[in-house]
C-alpha positions in Angstrom: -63.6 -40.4 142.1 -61.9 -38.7 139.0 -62.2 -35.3 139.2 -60.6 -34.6 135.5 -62.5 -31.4 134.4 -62.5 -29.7 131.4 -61.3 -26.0 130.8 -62.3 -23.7 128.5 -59.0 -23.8 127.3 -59.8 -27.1 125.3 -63.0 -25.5 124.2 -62.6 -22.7 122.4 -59.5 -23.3 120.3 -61.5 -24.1 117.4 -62.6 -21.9 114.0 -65.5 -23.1 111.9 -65.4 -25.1 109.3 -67.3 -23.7 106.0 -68.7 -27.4 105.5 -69.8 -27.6 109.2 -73.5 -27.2 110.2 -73.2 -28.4 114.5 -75.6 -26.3 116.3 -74.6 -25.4 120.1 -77.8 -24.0 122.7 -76.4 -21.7 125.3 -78.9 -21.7 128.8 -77.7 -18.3 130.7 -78.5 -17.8 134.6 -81.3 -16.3 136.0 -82.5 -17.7 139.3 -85.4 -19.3 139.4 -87.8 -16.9 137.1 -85.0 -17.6 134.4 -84.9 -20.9 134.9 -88.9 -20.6 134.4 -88.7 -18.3 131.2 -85.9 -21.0 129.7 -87.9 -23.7 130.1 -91.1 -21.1 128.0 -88.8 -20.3 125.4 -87.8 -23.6 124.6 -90.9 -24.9 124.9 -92.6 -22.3 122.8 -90.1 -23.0 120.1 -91.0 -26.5 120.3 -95.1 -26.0 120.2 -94.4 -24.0 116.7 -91.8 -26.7 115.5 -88.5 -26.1 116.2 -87.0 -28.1 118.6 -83.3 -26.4 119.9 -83.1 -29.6 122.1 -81.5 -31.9 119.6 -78.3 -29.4 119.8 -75.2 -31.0 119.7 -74.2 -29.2 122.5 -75.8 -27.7 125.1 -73.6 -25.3 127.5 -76.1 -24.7 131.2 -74.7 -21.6 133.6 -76.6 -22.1 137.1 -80.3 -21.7 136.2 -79.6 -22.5 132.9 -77.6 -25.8 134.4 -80.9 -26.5 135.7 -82.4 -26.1 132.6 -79.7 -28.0 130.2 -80.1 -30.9 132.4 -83.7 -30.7 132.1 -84.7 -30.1 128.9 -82.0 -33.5 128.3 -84.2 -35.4 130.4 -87.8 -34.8 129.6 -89.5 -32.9 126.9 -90.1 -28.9 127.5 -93.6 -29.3 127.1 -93.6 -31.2 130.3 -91.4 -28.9 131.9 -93.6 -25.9 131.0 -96.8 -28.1 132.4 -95.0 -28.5 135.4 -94.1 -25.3 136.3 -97.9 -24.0 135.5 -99.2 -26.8 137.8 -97.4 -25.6 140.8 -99.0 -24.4 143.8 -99.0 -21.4 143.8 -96.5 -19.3 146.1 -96.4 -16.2 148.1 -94.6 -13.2 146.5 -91.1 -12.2 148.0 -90.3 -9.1 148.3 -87.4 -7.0 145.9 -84.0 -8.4 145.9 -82.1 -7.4 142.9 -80.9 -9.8 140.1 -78.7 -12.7 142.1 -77.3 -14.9 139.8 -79.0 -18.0 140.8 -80.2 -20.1 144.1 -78.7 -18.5 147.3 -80.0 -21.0 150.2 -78.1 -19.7 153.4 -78.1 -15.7 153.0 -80.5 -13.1 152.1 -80.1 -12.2 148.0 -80.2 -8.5 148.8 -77.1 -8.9 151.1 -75.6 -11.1 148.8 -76.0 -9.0 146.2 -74.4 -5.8 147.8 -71.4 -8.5 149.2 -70.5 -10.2 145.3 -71.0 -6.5 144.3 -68.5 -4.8 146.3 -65.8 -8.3 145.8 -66.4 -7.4 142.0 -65.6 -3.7 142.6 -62.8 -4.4 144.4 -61.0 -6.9 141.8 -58.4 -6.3 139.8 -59.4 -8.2 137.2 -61.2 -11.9 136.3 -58.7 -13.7 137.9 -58.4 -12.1 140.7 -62.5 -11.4 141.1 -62.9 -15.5 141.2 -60.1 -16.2 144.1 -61.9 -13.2 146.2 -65.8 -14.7 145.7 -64.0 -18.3 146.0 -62.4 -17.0 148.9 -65.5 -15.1 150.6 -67.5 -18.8 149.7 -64.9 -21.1 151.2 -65.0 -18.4 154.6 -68.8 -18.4 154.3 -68.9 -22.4 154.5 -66.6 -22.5 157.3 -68.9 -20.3 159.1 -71.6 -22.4 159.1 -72.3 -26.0 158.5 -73.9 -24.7 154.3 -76.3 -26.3 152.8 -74.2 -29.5 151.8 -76.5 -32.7 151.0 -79.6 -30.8 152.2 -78.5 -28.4 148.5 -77.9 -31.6 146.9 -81.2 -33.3 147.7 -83.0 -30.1 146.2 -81.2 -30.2 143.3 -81.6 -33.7 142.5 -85.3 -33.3 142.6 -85.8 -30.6 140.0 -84.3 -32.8 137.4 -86.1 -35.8 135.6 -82.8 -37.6 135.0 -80.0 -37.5 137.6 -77.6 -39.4 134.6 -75.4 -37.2 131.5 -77.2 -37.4 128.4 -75.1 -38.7 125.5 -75.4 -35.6 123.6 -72.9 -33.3 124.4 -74.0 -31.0 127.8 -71.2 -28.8 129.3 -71.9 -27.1 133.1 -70.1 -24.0 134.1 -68.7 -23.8 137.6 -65.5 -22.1 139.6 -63.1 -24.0 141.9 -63.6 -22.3 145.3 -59.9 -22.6 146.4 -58.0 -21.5 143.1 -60.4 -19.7 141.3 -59.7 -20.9 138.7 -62.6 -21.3 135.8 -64.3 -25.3 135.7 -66.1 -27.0 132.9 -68.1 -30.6 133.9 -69.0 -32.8 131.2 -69.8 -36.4 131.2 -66.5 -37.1 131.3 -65.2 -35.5 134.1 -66.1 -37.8 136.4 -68.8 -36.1 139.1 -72.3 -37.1 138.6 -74.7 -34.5 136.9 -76.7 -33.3 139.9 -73.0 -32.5 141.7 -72.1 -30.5 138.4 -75.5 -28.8 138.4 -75.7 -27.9 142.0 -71.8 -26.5 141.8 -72.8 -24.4 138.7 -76.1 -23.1 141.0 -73.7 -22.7 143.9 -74.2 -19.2 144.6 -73.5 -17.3 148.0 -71.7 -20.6 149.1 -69.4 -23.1 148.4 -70.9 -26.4 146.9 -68.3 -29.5 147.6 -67.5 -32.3 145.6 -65.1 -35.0 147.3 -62.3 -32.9 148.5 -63.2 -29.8 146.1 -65.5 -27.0 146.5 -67.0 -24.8 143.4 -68.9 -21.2 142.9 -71.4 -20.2 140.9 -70.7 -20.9 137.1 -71.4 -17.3 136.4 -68.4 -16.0 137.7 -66.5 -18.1 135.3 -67.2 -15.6 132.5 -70.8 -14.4 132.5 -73.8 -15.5 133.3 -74.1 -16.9 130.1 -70.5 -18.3 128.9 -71.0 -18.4 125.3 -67.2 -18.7 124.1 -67.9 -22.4 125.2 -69.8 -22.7 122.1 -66.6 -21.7 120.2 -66.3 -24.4 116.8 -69.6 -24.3 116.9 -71.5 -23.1 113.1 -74.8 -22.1 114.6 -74.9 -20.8 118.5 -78.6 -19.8 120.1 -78.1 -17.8 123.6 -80.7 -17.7 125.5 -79.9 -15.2 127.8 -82.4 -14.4 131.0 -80.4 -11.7 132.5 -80.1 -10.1 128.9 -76.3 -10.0 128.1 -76.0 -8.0 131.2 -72.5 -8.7 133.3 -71.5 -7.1 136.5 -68.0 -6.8 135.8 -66.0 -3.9 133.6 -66.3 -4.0 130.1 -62.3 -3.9 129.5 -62.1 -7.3 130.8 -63.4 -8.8 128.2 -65.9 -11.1 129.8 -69.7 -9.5 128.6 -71.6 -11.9 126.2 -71.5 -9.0 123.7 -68.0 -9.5 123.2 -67.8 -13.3 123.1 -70.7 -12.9 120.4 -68.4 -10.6 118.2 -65.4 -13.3 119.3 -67.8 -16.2 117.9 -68.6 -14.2 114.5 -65.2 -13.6 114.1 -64.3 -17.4 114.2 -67.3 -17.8 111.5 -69.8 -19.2 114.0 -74.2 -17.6 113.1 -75.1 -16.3 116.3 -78.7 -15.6 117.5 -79.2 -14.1 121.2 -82.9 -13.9 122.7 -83.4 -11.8 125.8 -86.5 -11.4 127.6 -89.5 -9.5 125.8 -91.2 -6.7 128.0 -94.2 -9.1 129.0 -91.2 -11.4 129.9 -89.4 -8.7 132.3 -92.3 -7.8 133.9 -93.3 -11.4 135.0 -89.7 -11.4 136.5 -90.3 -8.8 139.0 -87.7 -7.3 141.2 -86.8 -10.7 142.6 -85.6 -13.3 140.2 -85.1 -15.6 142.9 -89.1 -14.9 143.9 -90.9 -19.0 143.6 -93.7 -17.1 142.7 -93.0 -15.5 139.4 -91.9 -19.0 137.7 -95.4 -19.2 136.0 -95.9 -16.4 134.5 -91.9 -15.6 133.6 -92.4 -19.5 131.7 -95.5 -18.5 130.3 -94.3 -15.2 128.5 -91.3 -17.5 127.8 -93.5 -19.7 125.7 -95.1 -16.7 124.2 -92.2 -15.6 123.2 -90.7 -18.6 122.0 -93.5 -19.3 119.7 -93.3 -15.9 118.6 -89.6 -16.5 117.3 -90.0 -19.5 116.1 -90.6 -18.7 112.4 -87.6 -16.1 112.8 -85.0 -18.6 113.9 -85.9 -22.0 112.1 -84.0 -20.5 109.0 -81.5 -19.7 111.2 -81.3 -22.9 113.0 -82.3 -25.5 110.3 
């Protein structure tokens, strides 16, 4: 298998043109009430008629690598449908905002272990190899989730093959720490990329490789992969909101600013109150996917008048 991968590096070397008019949709994490509310939003936007699927790129960060892949392979509507039809599940109690699925380890403890590995880092580079590190010692402590991960991430997406449109997934390489970008070209099929990106709290392997959570590549949203780009949505679940010190550079804020500066129109959305509150305290809860993706769509049909100027 060819394991080419594509950096940010080749991604965000790029100004905008004044003639250009290539839209780019950026899919933040959020466990799996983001994933819900993404899924809303865009579906909302659709219902009123703007459809931000037809991007020509479409950057996914773990829950939002979820989402990218499905909103390429079904429409939103019957994402949203799917999500309401659920059976219902039983509430979870609070455990802070984890950046996505953590199938072997409580979320509270992994929160206060990522935490205090973020605290302790010198800087970006250095925070990746310790939670790369930490995820690699992790695995070898136990057998991890492996094809069992795999299988679950396979079945929450309609298509398991790379849409033609443009789709980038955000992960880390365990071992280096060093930042990872899938595409269709890299050679790893789409539900490997996906289930790297969501690979939080363990170390997801793909042939002789193992990746982190795409989150700790930047943010939880990676927006400078949009860079070239003339018209950039973020949709960000977790709000802009980064764990790591401002002076490093990596908080969507300041890739915005980064993306004006190149000449890219950028529009964020974050979650409305209604949309918080269906979130809970546990965006990893099963239980608050309905109503987080029905304030989603609420919200996205509110903002749909607001952003087809900006978009069309």
């Amino acid at each position: 298998m060819n394991h080419s991968l594509q950096h940010n590096s080749e991604t965000t070397s790029h100004d905008v043109s004044e003639h250009t008019t290539s839209t780019a949709l950026v899919l933040g994490g959020g466990g799996s009430a983001g994933n819900a509310w993404l899924i809303g939003v865009i579906a909302g936007l659709g219902e009123a008629g703007l459809d931000v699927t037809e991007a020509d790129l479409i950057v996914g960060t773990s829950a939002g690598s979820t989402a990218a892949a499905q909103v390429a392979g079904a429409p939103p509507a019957e994402l949203l449908a799917a999500i309401l039809a659920a059976p219902a599940q039983p509430r979870t109690g609070p455990a802070g905002s984890g950046r996505g699925p953590v199938p072997t380890r409580p979320a509270t403890n992994h929160l206060e272990t990522t935490s205090a590995i973020i605290a302790a880092a010198e800087d970006a580079t250095d925070m990746r190899r310790r939670l790369g590190a930490w995820a690699l010692e992790t695995a070898a402590a136990s057998d991890g989730p492996g094809q069992r991960w795999r299988a679950t991430v396979a079945a929450r997406l309609p298509s398991l093959r790379w849409p033609q449109r443009r789709m980038l997934i955000t992960a880390v390489d365990a071992h280096t720490g060093e930042p990872v970008v899938f595409d269709r070209h890299s050679g790893v099929d789409l539900v490997d990329a996906v289930a790297a990106s969501c690979a939080s709290g363990f170390a997801y392997g793909i042939g002789g490789s193992r990746y982190i959570d795409g989150g700790y590549r930047s943010n939880a949203d990676n927006a400078d992969l949009a860079a070239g780009y003339a018209r950039v949505l973020v949709l960000s679940p977790f709000g802009g909101r980064s764990r790591t010190p401002v002076d490093w550079g990596l908080h969507l804020a300041t890739q915005v600013d980064e993306l004006r500066a190149r000449g890219s129109r950028v529009e964020t959305v974050f979650p409305d109150s209604d949309s918080r509150t269906a979130f809970g305290d546990n965006v990893m809860d099963l239980s608050t996917r309905p109503p987080a993706a029905r304030a989603g769509h609420d919200q996205g049909r509110a903002l749909a008048e607001q952003l087809t100027g900006f978009w069309r």
